[in-house]
C-alpha positions in Angstrom: -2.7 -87.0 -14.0 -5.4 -88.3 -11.7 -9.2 -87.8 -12.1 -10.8 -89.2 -9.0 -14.6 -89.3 -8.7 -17.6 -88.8 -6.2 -21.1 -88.4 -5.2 -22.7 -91.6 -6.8 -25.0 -93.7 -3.9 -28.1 -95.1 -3.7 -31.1 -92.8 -5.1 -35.4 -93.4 -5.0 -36.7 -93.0 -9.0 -37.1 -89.6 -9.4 -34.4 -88.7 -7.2 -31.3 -86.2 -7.9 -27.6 -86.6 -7.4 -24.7 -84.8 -7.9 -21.1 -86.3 -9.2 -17.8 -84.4 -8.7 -15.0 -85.3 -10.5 -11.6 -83.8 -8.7 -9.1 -83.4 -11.6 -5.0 -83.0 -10.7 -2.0 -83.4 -12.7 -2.7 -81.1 -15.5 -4.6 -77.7 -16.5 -8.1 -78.7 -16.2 -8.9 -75.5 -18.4 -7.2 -76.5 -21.5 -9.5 -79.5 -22.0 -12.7 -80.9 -22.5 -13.9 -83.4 -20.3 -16.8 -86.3 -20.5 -18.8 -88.3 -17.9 -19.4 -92.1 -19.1 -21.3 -94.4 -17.5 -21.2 -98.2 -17.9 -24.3 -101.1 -16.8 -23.4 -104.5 -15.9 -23.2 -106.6 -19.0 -23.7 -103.2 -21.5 -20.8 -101.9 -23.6 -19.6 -98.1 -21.8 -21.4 -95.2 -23.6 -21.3 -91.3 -23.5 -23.1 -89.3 -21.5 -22.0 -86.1 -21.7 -19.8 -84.0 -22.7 -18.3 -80.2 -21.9 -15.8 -77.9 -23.9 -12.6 -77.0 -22.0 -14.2 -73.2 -21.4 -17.6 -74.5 -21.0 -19.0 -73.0 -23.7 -20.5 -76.3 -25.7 -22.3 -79.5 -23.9 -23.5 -82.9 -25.7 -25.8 -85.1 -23.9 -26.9 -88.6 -24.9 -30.6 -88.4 -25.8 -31.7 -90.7 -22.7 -30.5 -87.7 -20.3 -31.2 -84.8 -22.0 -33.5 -82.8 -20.5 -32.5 -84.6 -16.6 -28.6 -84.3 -16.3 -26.1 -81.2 -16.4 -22.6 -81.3 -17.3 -20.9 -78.0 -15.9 -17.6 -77.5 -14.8 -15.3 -75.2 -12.7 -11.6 -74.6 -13.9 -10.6 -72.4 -10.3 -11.3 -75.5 -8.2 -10.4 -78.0 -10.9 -13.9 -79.7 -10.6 -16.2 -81.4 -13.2 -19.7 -82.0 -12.4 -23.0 -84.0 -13.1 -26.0 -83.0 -11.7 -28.7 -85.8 -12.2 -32.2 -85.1 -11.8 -35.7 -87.4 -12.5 -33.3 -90.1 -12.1 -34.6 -93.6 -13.4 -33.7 -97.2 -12.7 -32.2 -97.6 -16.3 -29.8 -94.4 -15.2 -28.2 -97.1 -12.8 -24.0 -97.7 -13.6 -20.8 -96.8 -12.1 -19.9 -93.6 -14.0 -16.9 -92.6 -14.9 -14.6 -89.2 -15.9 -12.9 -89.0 -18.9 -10.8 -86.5 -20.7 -7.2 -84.6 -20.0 -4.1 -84.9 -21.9 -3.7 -88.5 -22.0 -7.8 -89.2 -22.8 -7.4 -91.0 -18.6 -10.2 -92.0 -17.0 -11.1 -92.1 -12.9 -11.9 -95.3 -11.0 -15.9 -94.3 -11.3 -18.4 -94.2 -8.9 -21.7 -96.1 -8.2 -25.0 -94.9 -8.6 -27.8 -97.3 -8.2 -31.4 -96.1 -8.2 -33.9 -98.0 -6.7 -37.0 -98.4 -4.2 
């Protein structure tokens, strides 16, 4: 089982990036999957969330409205599309979910002027 993400960089406020996570190892499909994100010296904390079919998303309420959860089973792909990003959005975020709850190495996204 390996989640393995990408995408995260350095963003202007009000900027938009998009985070892939490439799942392997197990039926992506049978499973629901979460991005996290964690800030240096904050605890790690949920943002959002996506039924195995797609069907149901959560959001924490400080991304609702800017960030998209989606997901496509065929290529074994979660995504996070983050719009109106902010300098509090900055973290190295992290995929989460599959049969043993594992988690990728994360990627950094830092948003800035």
């Amino acid at each position: 089982v390996q989640l393995v993400e990408s995408g995260g960089g350095l963003v202007q406020p009000g900027g938009s990036l998009r985070l892939s996570c490439a799942a392997s190892g197990f039926t992506l499909s049978r499973y629901g999957m979460r991005w996290y994100r964690q800030a240096p010296g904050k605890e790690r904390e949920l943002v959002a969330g996506i039924s195995s079919a797609g069907v149901t998303t959560v959001y924490a309420e400080s991304v609702k409205g800017r960030f998209t959860i989606s997901r496509d089973n065929a290529k074994n792909t979660v995504y996070l599309q983050m719009n109106s990003l902010k300098p509090e959005d900055t973290a190295v975020y992290y995929c989460n979910g599959g049969p043993y709850n594992s988690w990728g190495q994360g990627t950094q996204v830092t948003v800035s002027s």
